[in-house]
C-alpha positions in Angstrom: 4.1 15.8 6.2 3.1 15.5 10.0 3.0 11.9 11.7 -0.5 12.1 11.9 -0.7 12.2 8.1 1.6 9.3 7.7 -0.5 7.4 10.3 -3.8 8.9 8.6 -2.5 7.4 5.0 -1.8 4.4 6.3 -4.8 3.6 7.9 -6.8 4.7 4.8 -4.6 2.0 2.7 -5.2 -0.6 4.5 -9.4 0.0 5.3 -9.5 0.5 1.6 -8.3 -3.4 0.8 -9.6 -4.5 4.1 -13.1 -3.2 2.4 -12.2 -4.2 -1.2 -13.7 -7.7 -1.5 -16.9 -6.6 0.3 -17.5 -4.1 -2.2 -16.7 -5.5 -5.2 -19.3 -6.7 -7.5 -20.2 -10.7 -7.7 -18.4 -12.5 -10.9 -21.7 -12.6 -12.6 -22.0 -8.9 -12.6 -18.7 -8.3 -14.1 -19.3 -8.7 -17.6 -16.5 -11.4 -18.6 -16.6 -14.6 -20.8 -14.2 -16.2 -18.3 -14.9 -19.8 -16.9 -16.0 -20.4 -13.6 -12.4 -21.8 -12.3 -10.6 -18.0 -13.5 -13.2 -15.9 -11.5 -12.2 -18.0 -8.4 -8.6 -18.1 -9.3 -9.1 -13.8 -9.3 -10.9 -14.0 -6.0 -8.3 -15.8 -4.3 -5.7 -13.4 -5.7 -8.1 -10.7 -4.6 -8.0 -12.4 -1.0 -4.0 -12.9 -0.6 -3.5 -9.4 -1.0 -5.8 -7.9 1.3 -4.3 -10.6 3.7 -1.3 -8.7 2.9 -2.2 -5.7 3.9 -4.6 -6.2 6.8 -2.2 -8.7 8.6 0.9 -6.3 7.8 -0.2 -4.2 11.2 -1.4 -6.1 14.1 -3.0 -3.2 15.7 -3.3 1.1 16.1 0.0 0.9 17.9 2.0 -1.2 16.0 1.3 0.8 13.2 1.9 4.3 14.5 5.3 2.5 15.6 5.6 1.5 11.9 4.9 5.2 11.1 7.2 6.5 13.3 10.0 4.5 11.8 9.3 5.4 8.3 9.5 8.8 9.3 12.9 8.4 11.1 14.4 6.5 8.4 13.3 9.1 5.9 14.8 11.8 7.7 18.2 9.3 8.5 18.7 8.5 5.0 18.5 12.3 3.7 14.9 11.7 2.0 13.7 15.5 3.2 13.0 18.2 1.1 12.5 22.1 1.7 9.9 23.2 2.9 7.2 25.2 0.3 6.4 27.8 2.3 8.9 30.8 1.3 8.5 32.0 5.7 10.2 28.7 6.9 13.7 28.7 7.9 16.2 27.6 5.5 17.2 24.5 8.0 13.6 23.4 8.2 12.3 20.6 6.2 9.8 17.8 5.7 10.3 14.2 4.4 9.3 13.4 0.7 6.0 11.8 0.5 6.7 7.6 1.0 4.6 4.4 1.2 4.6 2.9 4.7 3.9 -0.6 2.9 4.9 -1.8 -0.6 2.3 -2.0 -3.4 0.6 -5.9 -3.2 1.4 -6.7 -6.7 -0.5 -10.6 -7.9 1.7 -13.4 -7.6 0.4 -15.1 -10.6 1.1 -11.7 -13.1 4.9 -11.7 -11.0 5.4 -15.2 -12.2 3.9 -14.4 -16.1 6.9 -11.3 -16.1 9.1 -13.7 -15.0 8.6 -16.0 -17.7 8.9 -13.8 -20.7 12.0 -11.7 -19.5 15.1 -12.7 -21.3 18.2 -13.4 -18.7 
């Protein structure tokens, strides 16, 4: 996978959540029973994490530097694989697909997990 990809992925992710809340449908239109104070309590939720994701980059350079260091790191810590095409040289190869930012996962549903493990 090329740099441009990496950088292409990237920029996809985070237009996707920076779009998210402006496309989503209004709590009316969603079809629940829930109270008034849940569909806020959601929308905040909904809010923190594309926070998360639009304010990890500041702007286009910062996050081709981010891609670039993903890449290296890949490469540095051995996560390369061959490459598919049966004409590439045996000592080519290209880093295994990765995630330039971590998966937002709700803080509230994080706490819930919490509560129920056994330690």
């Amino acid at each position: 996978m090329s740099n441009f990809a990496v950088l292409f992925i990237a920029t996809l992710f985070i237009i996707h959540f920076s779009n998210a809340t402006n496309n989503s449908p209004p709590a009316e239109e969603e079809g629940t029973d829930q109270k008034q104070g849940e569909n806020t309590s959601k929308n905040v939720d909904l809010k923190s994490i594309q926070s998360y994701a639009v304010n990890a980059v500041k702007d286009k350079k910062h996050l081709d530097e981010l891609a670039l260091y993903a890449i290296e790191w890949a490469q540095n810590n051995g996560l390369v694989l061959r490459k598919n095409d049966p004409k590439a040289s045996a000592d080519t190869a290209e880093f295994a697909p990765i995630s330039l930012f971590p998966s937002p996962f709700p803080r509230k549903a994080f706490e819930k997990a919490l509560s129920v493990q056994k330690m």
